[in-house]
N, C-alpha and C positions, 0 to 999 in steps of 0.2 A: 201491145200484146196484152190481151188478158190471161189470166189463169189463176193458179194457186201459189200462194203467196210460199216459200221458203220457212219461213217461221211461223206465222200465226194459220197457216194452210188455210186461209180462206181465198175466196174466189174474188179476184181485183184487178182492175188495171195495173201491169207489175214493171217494174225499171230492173234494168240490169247491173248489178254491184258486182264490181272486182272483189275477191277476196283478198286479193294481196292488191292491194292499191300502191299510187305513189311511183314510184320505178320500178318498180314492180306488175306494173300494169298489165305489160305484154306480156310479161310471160304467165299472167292469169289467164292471159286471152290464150296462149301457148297454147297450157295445160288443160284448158276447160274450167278451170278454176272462177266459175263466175254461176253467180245465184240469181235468182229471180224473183225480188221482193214488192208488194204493194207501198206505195209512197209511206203509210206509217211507219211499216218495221223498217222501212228502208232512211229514213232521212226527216225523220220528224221526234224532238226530243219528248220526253228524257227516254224512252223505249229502240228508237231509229238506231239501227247497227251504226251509222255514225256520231251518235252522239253518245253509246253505250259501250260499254269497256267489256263488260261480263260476254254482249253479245257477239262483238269483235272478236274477244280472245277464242270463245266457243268456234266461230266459222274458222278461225285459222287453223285452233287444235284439228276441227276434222278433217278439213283438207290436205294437214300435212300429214295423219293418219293415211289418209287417201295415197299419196303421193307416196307415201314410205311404204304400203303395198305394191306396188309397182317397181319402186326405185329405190335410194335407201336415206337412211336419214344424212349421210353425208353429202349425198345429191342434192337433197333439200335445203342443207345447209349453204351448198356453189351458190343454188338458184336463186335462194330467197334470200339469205346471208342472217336466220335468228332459227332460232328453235322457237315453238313455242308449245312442246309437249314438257309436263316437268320429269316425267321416265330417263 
């Protein structure tokens, strides 16, 4: 798939990244909890959401933003089993 990248919004061949990775996989796929990065932002250091801390903690914060409009933060808690808003 092409399109626009998640982070740097440009226009790229894009991979799909769980936001909650790990055992948490499916229930990224559940919730829709999944972004659409070009190979850079996505997996290529020291910028690649998996090789960046700042960029990781950012997509989790808004996601669970996300999720806590919807549901509540102790939903989030069952689901995901962390906070990661410091509120």
């Amino acid at each position: 798939m092409t399109g626009l990248c998640y982070f740097c919004h440009e226009w790229h061949p894009l991979e799909r990244h769980h936001v909650y990775g790990a055992s948490n996989r499916k229930k990224s796929e559940k919730y829709g909890y999944v972004v659409h990065l070009c190979h850079k932002c996505h997996n290529e250091p020291p910028d690649g959401v998996h090789h960046n801390a700042e960029k990781m903690l950012a997509l989790h914060q808004a996601f669970q933003r996300i999720h806590e409009q919807t549901y509540s933060r102790e939903h989030f808690m069952q689901e995901f089993g962390k906070n990661y808003l410091e509120d």
